[in-house]
N, C-alpha and C positions, 0 to 999 in steps of 0.2 A: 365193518362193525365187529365188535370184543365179546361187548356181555350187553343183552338186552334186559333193561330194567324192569322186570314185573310188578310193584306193588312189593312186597317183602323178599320176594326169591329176585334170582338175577339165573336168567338162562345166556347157559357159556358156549360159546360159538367152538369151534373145531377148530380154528386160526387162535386161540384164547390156550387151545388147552396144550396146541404146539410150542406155544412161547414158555408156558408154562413149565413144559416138558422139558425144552433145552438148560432152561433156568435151573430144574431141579438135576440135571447134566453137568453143568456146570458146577456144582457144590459136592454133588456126592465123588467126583471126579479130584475135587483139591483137597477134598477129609480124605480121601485114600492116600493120597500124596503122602500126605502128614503122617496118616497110619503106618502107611509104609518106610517112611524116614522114621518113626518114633522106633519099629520093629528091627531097623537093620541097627540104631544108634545103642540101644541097649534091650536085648531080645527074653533076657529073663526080667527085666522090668516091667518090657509089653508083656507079656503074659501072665505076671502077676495081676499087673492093674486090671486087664482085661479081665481076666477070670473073677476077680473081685466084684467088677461089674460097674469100677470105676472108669472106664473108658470104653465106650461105646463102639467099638470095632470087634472084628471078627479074628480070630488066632492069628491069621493071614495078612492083615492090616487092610480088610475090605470091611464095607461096613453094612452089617449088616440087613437083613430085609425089609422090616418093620420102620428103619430109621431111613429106607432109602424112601420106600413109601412115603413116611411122615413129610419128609421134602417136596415131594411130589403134592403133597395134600395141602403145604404151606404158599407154594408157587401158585396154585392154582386162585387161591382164595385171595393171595396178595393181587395179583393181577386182576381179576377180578373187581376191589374197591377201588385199585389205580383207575382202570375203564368206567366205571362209575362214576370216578368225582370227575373224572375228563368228560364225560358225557352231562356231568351235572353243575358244568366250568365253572367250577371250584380249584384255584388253584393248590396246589401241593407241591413238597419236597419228596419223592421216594427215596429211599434204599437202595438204590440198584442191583439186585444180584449180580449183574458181568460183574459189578468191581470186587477184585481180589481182597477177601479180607482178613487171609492168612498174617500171622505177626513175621512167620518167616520165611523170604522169600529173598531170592537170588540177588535183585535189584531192589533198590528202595526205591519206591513213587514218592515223590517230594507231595503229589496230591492227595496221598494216602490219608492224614491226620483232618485234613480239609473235605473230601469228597467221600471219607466211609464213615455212616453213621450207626447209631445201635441201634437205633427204633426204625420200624419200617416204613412208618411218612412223616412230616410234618406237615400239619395244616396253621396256615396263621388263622390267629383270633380264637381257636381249637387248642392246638398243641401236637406233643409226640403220642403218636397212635402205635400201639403193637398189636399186629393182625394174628386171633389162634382161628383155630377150626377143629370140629368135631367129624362125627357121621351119627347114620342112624343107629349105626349099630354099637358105638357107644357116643351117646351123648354130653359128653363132659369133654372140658379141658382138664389139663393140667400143666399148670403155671411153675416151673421150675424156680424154686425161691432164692437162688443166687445170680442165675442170672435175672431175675425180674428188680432184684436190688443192685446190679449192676447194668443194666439199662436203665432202669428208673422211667417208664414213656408214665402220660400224663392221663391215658386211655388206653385201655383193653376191647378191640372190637371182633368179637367171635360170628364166625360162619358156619353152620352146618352142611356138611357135603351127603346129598340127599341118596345119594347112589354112586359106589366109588367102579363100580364094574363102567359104568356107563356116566363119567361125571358131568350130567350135563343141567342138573340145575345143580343151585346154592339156595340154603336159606338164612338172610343177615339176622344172628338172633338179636343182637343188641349189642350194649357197652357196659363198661365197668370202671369208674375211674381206678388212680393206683391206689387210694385209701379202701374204696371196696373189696379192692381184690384181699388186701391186708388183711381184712376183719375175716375175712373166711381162717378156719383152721388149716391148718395143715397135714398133710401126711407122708410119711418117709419111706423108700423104696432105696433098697441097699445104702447108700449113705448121699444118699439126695431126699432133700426138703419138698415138696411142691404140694399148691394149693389145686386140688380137685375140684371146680365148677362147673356144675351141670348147666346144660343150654337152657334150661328153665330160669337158674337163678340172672344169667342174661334176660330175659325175655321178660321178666318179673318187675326188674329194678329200671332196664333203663333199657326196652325194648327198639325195634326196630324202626318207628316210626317217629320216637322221637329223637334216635339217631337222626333222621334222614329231617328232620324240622332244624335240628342246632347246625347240623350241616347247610340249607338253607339260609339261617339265621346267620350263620360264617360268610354267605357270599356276600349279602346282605351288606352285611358287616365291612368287608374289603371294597365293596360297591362304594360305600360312603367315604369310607379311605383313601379312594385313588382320586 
C-alpha cells in the first residue's frame, strides 16, 4: 500500500515517501549537473545571473536549500494523486520523474519528444493536471507565470502538506482550472511573474470533494467508452 485514502486527507506510507525521496534525488542531482556545466562554460555569466536572482542555484552550481526542499515537497504530493487515482482505477498518463528531462544531454533519446511531458498527468475525459502543494505554515501556492503559460495543463490540483518534519498526512485542497488561475493577480519577485493562491481560494471554488465526484464521473465516463 502507497497512500491510504481518508475522506479529504490521504495518509502517506513510509514506502510512498522513499519513492518520493529518490525522485526528488534524481532532479536535484541533474539541476546540479547543469549548474555545474553552466558555471565551468561561462563563470562571470553564472554569477551575474545568480546574484541577480535570475537562476536559481547556489555560487557553487548547487542548488540551493529551499529549492531542494521544494522537490521534495513536489515528489511527495505527486505520488501521492498517482496512488490515489490507482487505487481509485482511474486510468492516467504521469510524468515520470526517472525520465531525463534535461535539453542537453550526451545522447539523444529518440523517445525523448514522445515520452517527456510538461504537465504532470493526463487523465482522459479530464485533461492535463499540474500537481502544486503548500504546508501549514505557509498556505498558498505560487504559480510561476511563464512557465504555467508554457505548460499550459487544463487543471491545477493543490495539496497541503500538513506537517513537513513528519510528512505523513496530506490535505487535497481542491482544483483550479487554467482560466482560474489566470483571473487571479499576479505578483513579481525579482523578475518572475507568479500568481499567489492561497489553499482557501482552492477549497472555495472547486474543493475537494468535488474533485474526487468528476474524478468518479471520469471513470464513469471511460467505463462507457471501452
Amino acid at each position: 500500500m502507497g497512500v491510504k485514502v481518508e475522506g479529504l486527507f490521504q495518509e502517506i506510507e513510509p514506502e510512498t515517501l522513499e519513492v518520493a525521496k529518490l525522485y526528488a534525488e534524481f532532479y536535484v542531482k541533474r539541476c546540479e549537473q547543469v549548474g555545474k556545466m553552466l558555471k565551468e562554460r561561462d563563470p562571470k555569466k553564472f554569477e551575474y545571473y545568480v546574484k541577480k536572482g535570475w537562476w536559481g542555484f547556489n555560487l557553487d552550481g548547487t542548488l540551493p536549500e529551499d529549492r531542494i526542499q521544494h522537490q521534495r515537497r513536489m515528489r511527495i504530493t505527486q505520488k501521492a494523486f498517482e496512488i490515489a487515482l490507482q487505487q481509485l482505477q482511474i486510468p492516467y498518463i504521469p510524468n515520470d520523474p526517472a525520465i531525463d528531462w534535461r535539453p542537453l544531454r550526451e545522447r539523444k533519446d529518440p523517445l525523448e519528444t514522445t515520452t517527456k511531458f510538461r504537465y504532470d498527468f493526463y487523465i482522459p475525459f479530464f485533461g492535463e493536471i499540474d500537481i502544486k502543494n503548500a504546508t501549514l505554515e505557509k498556505p498558498a501556492v505560487s504559480i510561476n507565470d511563464k512557465d504555467f503559460g508554457e505548460e499550459n495543463p487544463e487543471f491545477v490540483i493543490t495539496y497541503q502538506i500538513l506537517d513537513m518534519n513528519e510528512p505523513r498526512w496530506l490535505k487535497l485542497a481542491g482544483f483550479l482550472s487554467n482560466s482560474e488561475v489566470k483571473e487571479h493577480p499576479t505578483s513579481k519577485s525579482g523578475n518572475i511573474e507568479y500568481y499567489p493562491i492561497t489553499i482557501e481560494d482552492f477549497e472555495t471554488k472547486h474543493g475537494a470533494e468535488e474533485l474526487c465526484d468528476r474524478l468518479l464521473f471520469v471513470r464513469a465516463q471511460m467505463e462507457k467508452a471501452s
